[in-house]
C-alpha positions in Angstrom: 0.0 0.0 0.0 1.3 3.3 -0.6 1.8 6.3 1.7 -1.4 8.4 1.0 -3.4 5.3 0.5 -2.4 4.3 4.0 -2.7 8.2 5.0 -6.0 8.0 4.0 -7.4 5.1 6.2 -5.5 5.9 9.1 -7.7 9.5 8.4 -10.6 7.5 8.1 -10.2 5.4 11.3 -9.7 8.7 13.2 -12.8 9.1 12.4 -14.5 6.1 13.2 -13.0 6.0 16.5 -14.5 9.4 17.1 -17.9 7.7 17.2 -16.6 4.1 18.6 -18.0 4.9 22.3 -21.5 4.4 24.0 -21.6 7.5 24.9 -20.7 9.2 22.1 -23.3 7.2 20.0 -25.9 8.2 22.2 -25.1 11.7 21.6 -24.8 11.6 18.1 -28.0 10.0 17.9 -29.4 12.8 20.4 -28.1 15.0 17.9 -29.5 13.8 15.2 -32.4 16.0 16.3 -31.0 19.1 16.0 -28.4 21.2 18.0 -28.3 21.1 21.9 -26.7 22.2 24.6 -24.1 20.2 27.0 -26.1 20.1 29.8 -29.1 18.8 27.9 -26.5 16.0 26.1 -25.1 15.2 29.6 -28.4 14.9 31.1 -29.9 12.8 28.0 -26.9 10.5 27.8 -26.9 10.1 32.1 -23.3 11.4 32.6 -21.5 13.7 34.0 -20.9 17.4 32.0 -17.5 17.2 32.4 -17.5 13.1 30.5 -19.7 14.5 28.1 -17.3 17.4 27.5 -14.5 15.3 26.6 -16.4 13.2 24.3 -17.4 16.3 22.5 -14.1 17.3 22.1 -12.9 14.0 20.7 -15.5 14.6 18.2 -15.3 18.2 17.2 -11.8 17.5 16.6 -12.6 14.8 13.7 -14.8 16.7 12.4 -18.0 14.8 13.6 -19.7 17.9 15.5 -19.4 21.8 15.4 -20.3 24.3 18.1 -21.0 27.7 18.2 -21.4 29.8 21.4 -25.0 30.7 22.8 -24.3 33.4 25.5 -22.8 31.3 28.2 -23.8 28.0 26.9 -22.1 26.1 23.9 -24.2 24.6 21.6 -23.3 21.3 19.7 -24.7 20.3 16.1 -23.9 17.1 13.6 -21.0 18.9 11.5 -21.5 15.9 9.1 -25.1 14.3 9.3 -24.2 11.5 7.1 -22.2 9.9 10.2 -26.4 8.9 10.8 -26.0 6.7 7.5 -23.1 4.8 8.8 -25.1 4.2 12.1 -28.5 3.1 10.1 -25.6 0.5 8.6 -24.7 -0.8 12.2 -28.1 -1.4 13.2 -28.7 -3.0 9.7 -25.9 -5.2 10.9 -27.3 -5.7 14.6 -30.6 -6.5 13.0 -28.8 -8.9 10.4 -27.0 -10.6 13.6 -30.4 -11.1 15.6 -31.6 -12.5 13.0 -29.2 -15.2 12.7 -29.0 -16.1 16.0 -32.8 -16.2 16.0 -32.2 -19.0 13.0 -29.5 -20.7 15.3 -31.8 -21.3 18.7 -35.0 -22.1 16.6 -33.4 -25.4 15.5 -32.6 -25.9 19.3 
């Protein structure tokens, strides 16, 4: 593989490992709906602000979410919606999975 081939998935994992967390998920998904604030994405997700604050960063630095200040309060927004198609692929997976296993244990 050459060096900008390999460049570009090690780019690409970055990425993926900005959403690779429960936590973040859940605030991506929360997201989804439009922008919010951190303390309404700590208290949807159950965790503490300052958690929640570092998972934002992670993601703001890939280039998952944006922010923009609201007075004193920041407010967080999908920079890149389409991270909601890759999701709508992992349940499509989890679904996929379920269904196998379902297949499995009926011939139990």
């Amino acid at each position: 593989m050459d060096p900008q081939t390999q460049r570009l998935y090690e780019l690409k994992a970055q990425i993926v490992q900005a959403a690779a967390h429960p936590i973040r998920l859940a605030i991506i998904d929360f997201l989804s709906d439009g922008e919010q604030c951190v303390c309404d994405i700590s208290e949807h997700v159950g965790a503490k602000r300052s958690n929640v604050s570092r998972h934002l960063s992670v993601m703001l630095k890939s280039g998952v979410l944006e922010c923009r200040k609201d007075g004193l309060k920041v407010i967080y927004s999908l920079k890149t919606p389409c991270i909601l198609k890759f999701l709508d692929c992992v349940n499509d997976v989890l679904r996929h999975q379920a269904r196998q296993s379902q297949a499995v244990l009926s011939r139990l």
